[in-house]
Every structure is written in structure tokens, then in C-alpha cells.
C-alpha positions in Angstrom: -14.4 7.4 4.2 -12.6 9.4 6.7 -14.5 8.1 9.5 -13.2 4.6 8.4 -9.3 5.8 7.9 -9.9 6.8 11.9 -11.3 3.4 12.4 -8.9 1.4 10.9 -5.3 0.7 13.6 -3.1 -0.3 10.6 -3.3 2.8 8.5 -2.8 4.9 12.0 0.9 2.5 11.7 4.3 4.6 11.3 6.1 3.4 8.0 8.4 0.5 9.4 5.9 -0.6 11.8 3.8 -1.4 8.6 6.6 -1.9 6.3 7.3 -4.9 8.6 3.5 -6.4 8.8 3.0 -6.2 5.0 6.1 -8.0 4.2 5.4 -10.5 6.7 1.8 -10.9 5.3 3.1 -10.9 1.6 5.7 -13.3 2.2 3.5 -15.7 4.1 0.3 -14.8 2.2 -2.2 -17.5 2.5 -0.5 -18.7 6.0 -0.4 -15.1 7.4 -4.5 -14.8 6.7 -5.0 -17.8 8.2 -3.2 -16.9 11.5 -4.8 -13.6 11.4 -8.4 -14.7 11.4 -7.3 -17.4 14.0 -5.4 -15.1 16.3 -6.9 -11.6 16.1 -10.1 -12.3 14.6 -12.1 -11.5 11.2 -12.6 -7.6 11.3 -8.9 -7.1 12.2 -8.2 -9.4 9.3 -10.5 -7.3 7.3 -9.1 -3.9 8.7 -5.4 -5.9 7.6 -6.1 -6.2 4.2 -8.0 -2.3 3.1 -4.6 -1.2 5.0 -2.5 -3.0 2.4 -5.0 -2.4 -0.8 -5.0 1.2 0.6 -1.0 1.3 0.3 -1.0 -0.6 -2.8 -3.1 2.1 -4.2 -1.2 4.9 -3.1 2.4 3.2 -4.4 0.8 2.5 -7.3 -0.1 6.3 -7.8 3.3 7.0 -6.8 5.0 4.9 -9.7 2.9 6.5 -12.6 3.2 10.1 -11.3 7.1 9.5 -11.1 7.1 7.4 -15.0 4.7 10.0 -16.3 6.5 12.7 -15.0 10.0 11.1 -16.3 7.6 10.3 -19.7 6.8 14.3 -20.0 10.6 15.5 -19.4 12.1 13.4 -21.9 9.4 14.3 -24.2 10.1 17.7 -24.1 14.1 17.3 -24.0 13.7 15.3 -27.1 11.6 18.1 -28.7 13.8 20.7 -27.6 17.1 19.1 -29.2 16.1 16.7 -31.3 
């Protein structure tokens, strides 16, 4: 897995520079693919996409860590004054 996280360009990317090409590809989804197979080939394409499930991943993480976190002090506010 590491081996392939060396591999791959896009998940080398600072965060603007990849900020920029996933909104670009989300906003123009099926048209973005399409230009990306035509333009820089299939295995870039492929690399393209694990880059953004990879980040999707990872925000997703993010979100429930921060609303189970928020869950678990509210919790034990509630149980402390309530």
C-alpha cells in the first residue's frame, strides 16, 4: 500500500493544488473523466480517481471523529448538569 501512495502523483499534491483538481473533476464529473482518459491517458485517470476516494476517505474519518467527539462532550455535559 505504501509502495502505491509513492506511486501515485496526485496524493504527492500540496492541498490547493488538489483542492483545485477535485473541484474541477467534481464539478465537471462525467466531462472531466472523459478528458482525462483522452488527454492524459487511463492509468493517470486511474491514479485520479484512488487520489480522490483516498481523500474522501480520510474527510470522511475526519467528520465522524469531530461529530463523535462533539457526541461524547455533550453527553457527558448533559450527565454532569442535568
Amino acid at each position: 500500500m505504501e509502495q502505491e501512495q509513492t506511486d501515485n502523483k496526485y496524493l504527492l499534491l500540496d492541498f490547493w493544488e488538489f483542492a483545485i483538481i477535485s473541484t474541477l473533476v467534481v464539478v465537471f464529473f462525467p466531462w472531466s473523466l472523459l478528458f482525462s482518459v483522452v488527454v492524459y491517458g487511463l492509468d493517470s485517470t486511474k491514479l485520479l480517481i484512488f487520489a480522490l476516494l483516498h481523500d474522501a476517505i480520510k474527510t470522511l474519518f475526519a467528520i465522524i471523529s469531530v461529530v463523535i467527539s462533539i457526541g461524547v462532550i455533550i453527553a457527558a455535559l448533559v450527565w454532569l448538569f442535568g
